[in-house]
N, C-alpha and C positions, 0 to 999 in steps of 0.2 A: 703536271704540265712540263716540269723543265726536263723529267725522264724524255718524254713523248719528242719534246727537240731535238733533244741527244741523239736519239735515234735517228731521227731525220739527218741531222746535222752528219753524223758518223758516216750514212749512205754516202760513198762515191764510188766512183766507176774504178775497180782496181782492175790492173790487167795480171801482177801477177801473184799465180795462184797457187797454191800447197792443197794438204792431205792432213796440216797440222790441227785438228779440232778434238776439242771433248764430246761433240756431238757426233753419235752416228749416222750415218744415211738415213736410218728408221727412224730416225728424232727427227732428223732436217726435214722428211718427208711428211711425218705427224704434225709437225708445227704449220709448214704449208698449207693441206689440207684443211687443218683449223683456221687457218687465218681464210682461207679461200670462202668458208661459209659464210661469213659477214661482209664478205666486198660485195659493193655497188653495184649492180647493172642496170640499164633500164627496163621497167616494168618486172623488174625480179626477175628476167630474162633466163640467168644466170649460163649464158654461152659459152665461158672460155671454159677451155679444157685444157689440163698443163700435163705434161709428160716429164718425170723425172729420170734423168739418163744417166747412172754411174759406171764404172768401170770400164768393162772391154766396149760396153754397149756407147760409151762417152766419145772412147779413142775412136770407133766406127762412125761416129756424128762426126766429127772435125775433120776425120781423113777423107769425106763426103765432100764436106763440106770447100776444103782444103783443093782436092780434083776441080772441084768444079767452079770455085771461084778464082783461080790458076790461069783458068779456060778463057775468063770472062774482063779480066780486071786489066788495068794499062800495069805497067812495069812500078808506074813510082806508087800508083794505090797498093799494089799487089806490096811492094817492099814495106809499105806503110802499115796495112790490115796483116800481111801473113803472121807477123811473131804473135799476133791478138789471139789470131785464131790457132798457133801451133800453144800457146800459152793456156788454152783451153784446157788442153789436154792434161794441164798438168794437177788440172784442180780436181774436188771431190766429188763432182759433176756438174751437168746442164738442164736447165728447168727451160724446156720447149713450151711459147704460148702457143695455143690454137682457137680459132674460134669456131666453133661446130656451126657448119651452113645451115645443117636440117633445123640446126635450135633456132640461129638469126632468121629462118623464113617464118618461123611462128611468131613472133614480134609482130605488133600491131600496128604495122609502120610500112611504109616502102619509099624505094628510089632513096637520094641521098639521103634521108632521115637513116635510117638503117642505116646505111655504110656509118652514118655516123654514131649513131649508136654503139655498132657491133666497134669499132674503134675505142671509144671511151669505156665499153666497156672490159673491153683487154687493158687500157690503158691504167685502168685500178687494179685491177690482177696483176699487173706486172709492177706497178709499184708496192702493192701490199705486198708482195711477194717479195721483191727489193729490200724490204726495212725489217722481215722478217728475216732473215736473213743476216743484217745487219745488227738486229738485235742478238741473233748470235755469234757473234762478232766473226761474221762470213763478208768476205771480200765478193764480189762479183760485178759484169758491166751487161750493158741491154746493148745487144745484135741483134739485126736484121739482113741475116747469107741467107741464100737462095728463099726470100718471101716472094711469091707472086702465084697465089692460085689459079687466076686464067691461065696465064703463060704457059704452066704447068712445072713451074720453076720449084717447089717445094713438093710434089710427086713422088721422087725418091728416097726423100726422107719417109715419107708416110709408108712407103715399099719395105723400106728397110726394116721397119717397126711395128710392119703389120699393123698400122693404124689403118681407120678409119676413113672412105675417099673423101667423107663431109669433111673433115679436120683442115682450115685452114690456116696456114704458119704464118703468123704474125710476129713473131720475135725468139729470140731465146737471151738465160741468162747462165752464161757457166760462172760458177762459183767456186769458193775454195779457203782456205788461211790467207790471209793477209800477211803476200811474204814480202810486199813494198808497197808504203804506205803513199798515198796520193798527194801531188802534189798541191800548193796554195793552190787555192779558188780564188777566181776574182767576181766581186759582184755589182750589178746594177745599182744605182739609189734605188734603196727601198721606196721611197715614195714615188718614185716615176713606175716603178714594178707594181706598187698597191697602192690607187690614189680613193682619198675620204674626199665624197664632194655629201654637204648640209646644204 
């Protein structure tokens, strides 16, 4: 149990990222996948779809990403978000969530039960994913640039990677070495956050 904390405990959002690991891509990617078999969905759904993005194909995600939220953002977001996303680049890639449309319309569900579904269950994907991660002592933080599949705002991402038109961008997470370590966390009372009623 006190491993399992650690783990948790250790996830926090790093912004900046290196190249410095004993793992390789193929390790990082093996371990994902495994861990991906046991997360949660509802009704065993299993909808998210994740996309691992190393190298030139990483630098092509953030310089995307980069143009177009340039385009979109006021002056003091933009100075605020750009070093996140140019710090991107520096790490040993990004793990893109998606959630496959075609799989969330098989779900035995509609209207907002689904939306909510399909949410939670990216929302364990991306956290297993997260601590996985962490347990190999990988730095990384959860984005959300250019998400909006009606809009048609995450479209050229999917262009760019020959994805899939079902593939809906829910998040991503770029990862890397932990080259600066995170700052205090501050926290709620834990009994106001989890309260025991008898």
């Amino acid at each position: 149990m006190a491993e399992f904390k650690n783990v948790i405990k250790n996830r926090r959002s790093i912004y900046a990222l290196g190249t410095n690991s004993e793992y390789s891509i193929e390790d990082i990617v093996a371990t994902i996948r495994e861990t991906q078999k046991d997360v949660p969905s509802a009704f065993n759904s299993q909808t998210s779809r994740l996309v691992v993005l190393t190298g030139e194909a990483n630098t092509k995600l953030w310089n995307l990403i980069l143009d177009v939220q340039k385009e979109v953002l006021d002056q003091a977001t933009w100075d605020f978000m750009s070093p996140i996303m140019e710090g991107a680049k520096n790490g040993i890639g990004t793990v893109l969530f998606f959630e496959d449309r075609d799989a969330v319309a098989k779900m035995p569900t509609q209207g907002q039960r689904t939306e909510a579904y399909k949410q939670n269950n990216s929302a364990n994907s991306q956290y297993a994913t997260w601590l996985a991660l962490a347990e190999m002592n990988l730095g990384g933080s959860l984005q959300h640039f250019n998400v909006g599949y009606e809009q048609g705002f995450d479209k050229a991402i999917r262009e760019l990677f020959a994805l899939p038109e079902s593939y809906e961008l829910v998040a991503q997470v770029p990862f890397g070495s932990v080259e600066q370590v995170a700052g205090e966390k501050e926290y709620i009372d834990s009994e106001v956050q989890v309260q025991l009623i008898k």
